[in-house]
C-alpha positions as MATLAB code, in Angstrom:
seq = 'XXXXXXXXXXXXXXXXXXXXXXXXXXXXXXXXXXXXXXXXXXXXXXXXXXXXXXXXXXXXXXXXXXXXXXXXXXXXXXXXXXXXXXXXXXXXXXXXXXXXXXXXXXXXXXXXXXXXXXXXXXXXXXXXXXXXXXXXXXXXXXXXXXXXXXXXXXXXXXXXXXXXXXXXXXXXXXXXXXXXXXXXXXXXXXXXXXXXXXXXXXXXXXXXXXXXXXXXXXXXXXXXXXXXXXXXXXXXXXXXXXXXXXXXXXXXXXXXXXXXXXXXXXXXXXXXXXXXXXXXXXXXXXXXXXXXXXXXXXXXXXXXXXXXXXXXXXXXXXXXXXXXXXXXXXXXXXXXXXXXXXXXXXXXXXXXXXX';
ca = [
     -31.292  -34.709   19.450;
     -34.226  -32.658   20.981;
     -36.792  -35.020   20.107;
     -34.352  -37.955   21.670;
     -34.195  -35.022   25.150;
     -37.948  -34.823   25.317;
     -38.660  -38.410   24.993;
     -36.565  -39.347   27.872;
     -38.054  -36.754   29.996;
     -41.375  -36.166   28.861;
     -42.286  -40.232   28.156;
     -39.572  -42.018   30.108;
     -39.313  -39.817   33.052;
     -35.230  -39.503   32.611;
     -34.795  -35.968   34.162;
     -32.135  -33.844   32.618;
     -29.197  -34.276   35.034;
     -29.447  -38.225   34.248;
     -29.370  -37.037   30.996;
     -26.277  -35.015   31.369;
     -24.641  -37.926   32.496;
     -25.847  -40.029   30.357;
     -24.399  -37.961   27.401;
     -20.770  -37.428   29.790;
     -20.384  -41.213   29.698;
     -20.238  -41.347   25.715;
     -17.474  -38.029   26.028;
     -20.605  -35.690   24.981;
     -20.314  -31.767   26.859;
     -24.577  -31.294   26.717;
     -25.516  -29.293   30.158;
     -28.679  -29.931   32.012;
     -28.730  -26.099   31.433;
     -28.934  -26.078   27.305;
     -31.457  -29.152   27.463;
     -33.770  -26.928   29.638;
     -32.938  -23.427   27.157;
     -34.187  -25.538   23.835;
     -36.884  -27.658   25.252;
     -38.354  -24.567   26.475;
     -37.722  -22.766   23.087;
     -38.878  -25.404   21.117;
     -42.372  -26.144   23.038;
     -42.883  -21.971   23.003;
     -41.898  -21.480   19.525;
     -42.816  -24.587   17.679;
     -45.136  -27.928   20.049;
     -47.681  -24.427   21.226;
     -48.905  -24.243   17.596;
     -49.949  -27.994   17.727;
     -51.353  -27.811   21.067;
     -53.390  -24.471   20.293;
     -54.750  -26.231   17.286;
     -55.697  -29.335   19.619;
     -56.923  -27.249   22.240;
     -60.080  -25.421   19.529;
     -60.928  -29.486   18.585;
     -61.105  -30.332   21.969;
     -64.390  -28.329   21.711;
     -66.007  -29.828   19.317;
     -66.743  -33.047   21.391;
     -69.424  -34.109   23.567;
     -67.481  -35.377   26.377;
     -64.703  -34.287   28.299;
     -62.897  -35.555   31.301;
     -60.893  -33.490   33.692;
     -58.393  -34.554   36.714;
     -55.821  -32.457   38.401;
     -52.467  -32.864   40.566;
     -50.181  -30.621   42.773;
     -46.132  -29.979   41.624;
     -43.956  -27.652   43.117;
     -42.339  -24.497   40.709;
     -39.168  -23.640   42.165;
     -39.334  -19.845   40.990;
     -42.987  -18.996   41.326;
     -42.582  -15.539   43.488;
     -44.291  -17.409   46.355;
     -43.012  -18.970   49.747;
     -40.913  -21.711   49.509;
     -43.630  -25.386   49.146;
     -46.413  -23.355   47.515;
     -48.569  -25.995   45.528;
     -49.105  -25.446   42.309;
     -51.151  -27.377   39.820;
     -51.163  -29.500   36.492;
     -54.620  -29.492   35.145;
     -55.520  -32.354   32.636;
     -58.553  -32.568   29.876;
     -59.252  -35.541   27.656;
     -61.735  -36.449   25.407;
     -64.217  -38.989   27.046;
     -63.139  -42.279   27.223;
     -66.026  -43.935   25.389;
     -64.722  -42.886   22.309;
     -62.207  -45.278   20.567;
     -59.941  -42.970   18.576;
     -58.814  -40.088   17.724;
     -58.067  -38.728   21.717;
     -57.167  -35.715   22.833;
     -55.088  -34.883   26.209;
     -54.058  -31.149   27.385;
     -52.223  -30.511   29.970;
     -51.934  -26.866   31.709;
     -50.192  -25.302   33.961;
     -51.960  -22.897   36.962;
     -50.762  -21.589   40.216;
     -53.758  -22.417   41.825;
     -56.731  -24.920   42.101;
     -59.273  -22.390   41.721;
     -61.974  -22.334   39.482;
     -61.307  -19.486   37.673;
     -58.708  -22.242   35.111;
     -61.611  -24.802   34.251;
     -63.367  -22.050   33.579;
     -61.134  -20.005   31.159;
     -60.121  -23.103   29.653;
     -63.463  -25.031   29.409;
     -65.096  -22.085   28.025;
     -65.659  -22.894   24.433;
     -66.890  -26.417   25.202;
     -70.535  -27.360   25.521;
     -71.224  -30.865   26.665;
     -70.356  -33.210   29.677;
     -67.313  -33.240   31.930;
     -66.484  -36.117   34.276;
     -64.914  -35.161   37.123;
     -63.797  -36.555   40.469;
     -66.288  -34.911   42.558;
     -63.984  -31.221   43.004;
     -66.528  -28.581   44.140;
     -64.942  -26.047   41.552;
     -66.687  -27.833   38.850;
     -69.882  -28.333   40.334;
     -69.455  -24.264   40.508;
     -68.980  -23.987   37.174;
     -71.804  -26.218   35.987;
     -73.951  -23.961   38.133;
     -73.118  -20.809   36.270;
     -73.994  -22.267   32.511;
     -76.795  -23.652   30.894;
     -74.412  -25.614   28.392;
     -72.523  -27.251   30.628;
     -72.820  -31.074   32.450;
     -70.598  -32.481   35.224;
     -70.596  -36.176   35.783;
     -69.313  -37.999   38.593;
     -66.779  -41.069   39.152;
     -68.097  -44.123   40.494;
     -64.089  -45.543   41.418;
     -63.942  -42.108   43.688;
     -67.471  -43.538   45.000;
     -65.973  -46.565   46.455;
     -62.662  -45.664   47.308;
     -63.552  -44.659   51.288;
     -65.474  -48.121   51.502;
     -62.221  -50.073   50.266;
     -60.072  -47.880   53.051;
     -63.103  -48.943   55.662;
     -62.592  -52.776   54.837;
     -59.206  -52.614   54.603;
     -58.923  -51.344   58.254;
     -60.822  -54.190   59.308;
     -59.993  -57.315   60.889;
     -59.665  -59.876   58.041;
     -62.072  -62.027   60.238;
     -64.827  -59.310   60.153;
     -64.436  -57.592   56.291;
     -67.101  -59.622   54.773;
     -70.009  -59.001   57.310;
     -69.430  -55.423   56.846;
     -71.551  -52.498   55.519;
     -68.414  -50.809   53.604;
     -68.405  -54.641   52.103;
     -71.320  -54.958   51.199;
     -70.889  -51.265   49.466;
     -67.680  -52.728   47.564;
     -69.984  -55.511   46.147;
     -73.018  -52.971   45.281;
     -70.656  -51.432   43.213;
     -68.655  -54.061   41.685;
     -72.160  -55.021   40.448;
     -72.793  -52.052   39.042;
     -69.495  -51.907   36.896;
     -69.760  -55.458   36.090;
     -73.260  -54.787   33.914;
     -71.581  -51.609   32.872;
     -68.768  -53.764   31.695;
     -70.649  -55.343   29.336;
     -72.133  -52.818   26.901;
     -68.209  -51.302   26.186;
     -68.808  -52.675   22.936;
     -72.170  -51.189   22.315;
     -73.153  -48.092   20.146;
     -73.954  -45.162   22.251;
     -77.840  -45.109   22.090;
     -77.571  -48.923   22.436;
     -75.469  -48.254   25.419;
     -78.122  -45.667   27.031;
     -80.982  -48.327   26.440;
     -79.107  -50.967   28.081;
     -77.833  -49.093   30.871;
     -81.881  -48.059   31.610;
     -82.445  -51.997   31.693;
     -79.734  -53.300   33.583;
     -77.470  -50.845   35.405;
     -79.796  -47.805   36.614;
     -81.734  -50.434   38.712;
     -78.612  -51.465   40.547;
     -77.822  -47.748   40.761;
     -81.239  -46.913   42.442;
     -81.162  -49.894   44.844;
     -77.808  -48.501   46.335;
     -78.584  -45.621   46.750;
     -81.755  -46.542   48.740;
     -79.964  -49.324   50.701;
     -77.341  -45.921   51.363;
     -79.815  -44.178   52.675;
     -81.592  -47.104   54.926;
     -77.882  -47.837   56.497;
     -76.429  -43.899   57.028;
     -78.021  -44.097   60.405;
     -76.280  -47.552   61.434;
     -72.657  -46.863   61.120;
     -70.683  -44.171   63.597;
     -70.449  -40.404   61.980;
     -66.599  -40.334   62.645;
     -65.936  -43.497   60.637;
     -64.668  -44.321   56.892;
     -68.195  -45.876   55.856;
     -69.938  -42.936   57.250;
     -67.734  -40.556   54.797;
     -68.309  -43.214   52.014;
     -71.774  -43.196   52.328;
     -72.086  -39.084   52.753;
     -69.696  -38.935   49.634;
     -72.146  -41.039   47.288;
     -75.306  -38.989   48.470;
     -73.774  -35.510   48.420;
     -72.668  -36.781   45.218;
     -75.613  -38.644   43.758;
     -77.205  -36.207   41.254;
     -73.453  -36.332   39.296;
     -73.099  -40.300   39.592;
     -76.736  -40.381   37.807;
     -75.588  -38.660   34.667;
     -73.983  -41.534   32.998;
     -77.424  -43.243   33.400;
     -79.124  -41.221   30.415;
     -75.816  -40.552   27.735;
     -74.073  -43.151   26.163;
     -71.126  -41.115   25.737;
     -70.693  -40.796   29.567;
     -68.037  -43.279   31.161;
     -69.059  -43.590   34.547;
     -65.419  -43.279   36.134;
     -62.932  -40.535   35.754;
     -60.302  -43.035   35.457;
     -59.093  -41.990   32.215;
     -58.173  -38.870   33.180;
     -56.545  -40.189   36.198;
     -54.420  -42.153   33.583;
     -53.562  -39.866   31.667;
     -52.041  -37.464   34.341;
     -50.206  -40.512   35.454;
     -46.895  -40.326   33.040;
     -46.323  -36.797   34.782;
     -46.612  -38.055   38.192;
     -44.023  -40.755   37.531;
     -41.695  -37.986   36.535;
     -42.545  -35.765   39.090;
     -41.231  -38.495   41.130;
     -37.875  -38.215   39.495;
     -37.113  -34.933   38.927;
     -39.170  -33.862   41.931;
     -39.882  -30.040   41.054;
     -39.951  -27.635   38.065;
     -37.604  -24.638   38.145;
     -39.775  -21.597   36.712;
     -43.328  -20.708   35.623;
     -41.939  -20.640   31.793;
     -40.978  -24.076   32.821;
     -43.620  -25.744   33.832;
     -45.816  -23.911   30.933;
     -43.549  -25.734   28.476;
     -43.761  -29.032   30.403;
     -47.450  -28.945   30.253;
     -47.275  -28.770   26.781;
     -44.879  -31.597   25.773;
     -46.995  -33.595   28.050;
     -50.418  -33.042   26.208;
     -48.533  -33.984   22.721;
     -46.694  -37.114   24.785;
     -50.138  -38.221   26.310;
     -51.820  -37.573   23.516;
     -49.371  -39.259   20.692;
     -49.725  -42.292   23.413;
     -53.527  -42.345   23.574;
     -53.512  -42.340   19.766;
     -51.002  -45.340   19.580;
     -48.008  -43.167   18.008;
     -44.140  -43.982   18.855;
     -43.647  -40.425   20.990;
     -39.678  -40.295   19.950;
     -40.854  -40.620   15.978;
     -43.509  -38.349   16.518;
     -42.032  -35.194   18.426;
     -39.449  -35.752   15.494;
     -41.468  -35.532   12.741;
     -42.995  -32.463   14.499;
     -40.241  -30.755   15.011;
     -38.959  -31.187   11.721;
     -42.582  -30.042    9.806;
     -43.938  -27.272   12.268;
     -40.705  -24.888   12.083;
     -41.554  -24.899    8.499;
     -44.974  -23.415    8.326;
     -44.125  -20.526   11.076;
     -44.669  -18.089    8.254;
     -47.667  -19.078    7.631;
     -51.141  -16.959    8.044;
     -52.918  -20.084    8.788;
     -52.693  -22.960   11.021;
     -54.841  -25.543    8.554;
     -51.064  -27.582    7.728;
     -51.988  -28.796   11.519;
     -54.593  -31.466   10.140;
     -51.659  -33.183    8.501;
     -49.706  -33.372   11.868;
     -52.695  -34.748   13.672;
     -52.295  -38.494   15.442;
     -54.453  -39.917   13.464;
     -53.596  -37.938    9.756;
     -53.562  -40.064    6.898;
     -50.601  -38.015    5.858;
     -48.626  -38.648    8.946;
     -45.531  -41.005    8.001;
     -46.209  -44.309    8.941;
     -43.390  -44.913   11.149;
     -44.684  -42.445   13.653;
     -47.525  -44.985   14.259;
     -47.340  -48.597   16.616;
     -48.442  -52.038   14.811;
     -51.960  -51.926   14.585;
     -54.167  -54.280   16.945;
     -57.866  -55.460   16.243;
     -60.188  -52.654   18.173;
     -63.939  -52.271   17.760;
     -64.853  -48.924   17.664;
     -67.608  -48.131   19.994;
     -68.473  -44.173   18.555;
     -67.558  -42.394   15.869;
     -65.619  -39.611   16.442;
     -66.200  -36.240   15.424;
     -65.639  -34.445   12.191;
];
């Protein structure tokens, strides 16, 4: 039944009194109250181990991506409307398999939480442009952070859109919309590549594009008013240039944060629904039944099969000194039962993922 309570939250973004209801209508007595008591219980005790073990492989690859989004906690010793914040890491989008996404739970958008948690990884970290990381990157040697190019346009599409319809297409935020489009349209077409075949393509066909706009950026800053949606669009790219360059000379690098902005999406839908989390202990367990969710999604697993299975195998190891039963629990295990996993579809693998 648990694994049946956290799907429809967790995946299908069915709070807990529809639940309860839901359950009344077939003459079951389950209270919103006992769902919360053993989802909590069972992410503490049993989903923590599994997300731990995630959390120390997370490390171990080259690229990372990073987003973030505010939700309220009911019971957080604060003033009633304080934000607080579900962080979100993934491994980089360039790689076809075996993906990773962690959720966590912080109080605040400071950078003192990419930096505890980001502080066994070494390697690049696409971001959406948030100072805090730039921070971070400043205080290590080991440590990249790459820009998003959708962020990049996003001021210039809010420019056109304000527009006349008459007028759009003889515009400089336009013309900045096409710029770009031609950028991700030769980026578009090395998905399939191998990484170093990637960067070598990418110093052929894309960085020339990338150059050009940003030296048609600067020629224009001075034509358009300072107050005005192209002006931020065009401040945005240069303050930002140096972290939109870095997909330019790695392979790895995606050169859009968008996957991260996905994968924080299934919690905003629910957020939606059930609005606001009741306590910190809460929205701790919530963050993570969302990284297993995400990730059992990202790695093409049934989420209600999977939570199942884990909850049926994990309890059973509790005793042990090690965590190394983990590998067998992993998305993409040989070992894991096979109808945990979706039909296969025809992918080419791009990278190979790491040992």
């Amino acid at each position: 039944m648990e694994a049946a309570i956290i799907n429809a939250k967790y995946v299908n973004a069915c709070p807990l009194y529809r639940q309860e209801k839901e359950f009344e209508r077939y003459g079951i007595t389950v209270s919103r109250q006992n769902m919360a008591y053993w989802t909590i219980q069972c992410a503490d005790r049993y989903l923590a181990v599994l997300y731990d073990y995630l959390h120390e492989m997370m490390y171990a690859y080259h690229v990372l991506q990073a987003d973030e989004t505010p939700v309220l906690v009911n019971k957080d010793g604060r003033t009633a409307g304080a934000k607080s914040y579900m962080w979100v890491y993934r491994t980089g989008s360039m790689y076809s398999g075996r993906q990773i996404v962690l959720y966590e739970y912080q109080k605040t958008r400071n950078a003192s939480h990419p930096r505890e948690f980001l502080k066994g990884f070494s390697g690049v970290c696409v971001t959406d442009g948030y100072q805090v990381y730039h921070t971070i990157e400043n205080e290590r040697e080991d440590l990249t952070i790459a820009g998003c190019w959708s962020h990049s346009r996003r001021r210039f599409d809010e420019a056109v859109k304000a527009l006349p319809e008459s007028r759009r297409k003889n515009s400089l935020a336009y013309l900045a919309l096409t710029m770009i489009q031609a950028i991700y349209r030769e980026e578009r077409m090395l998905k399939d590549l191998s990484p170093q075949e990637r960067h070598n393509r990418r110093r052929l066909s894309v960085k020339p594009l990338v150059e050009a706009y940003f030296t048609w950026v600067r020629e224009n800053i001075p034509k358009v008013p300072q107050k005005g949606k192209t002006h931020e669009g065009f401040m945005y790219c240069l303050n930002q240039e140096k972290y939109l360059k870095v997909f330019l000379d790695d392979g790895e690098v995606p050169m859009d944060n968008n996957a991260a902005e996905q994968s924080v999406r299934g919690f905003c839908i629910g957020k939606k629904n059930w609005v606001m989390i009741d306590t910190i202990t809460g929205a701790k367990s919530s963050a993570i039944i969302y990284s297993i969710a995400e990730t059992a999604k990202a790695n093409n697993l049934r989420p209600y099969e999977y939570f199942e299975y884990l909850l049926t195998e994990i309890p059973k190891h509790m005793d042990d000194t090690d965590r190394s039963f983990c590998e067998d629990l992993l998305p993409w295990s040989p070992n894991l039962p096979e109808h945990c996993r979706k039909p296969e579809k025809n992918s080419n693998k791009s990278i190979s993922e790491p040992s």
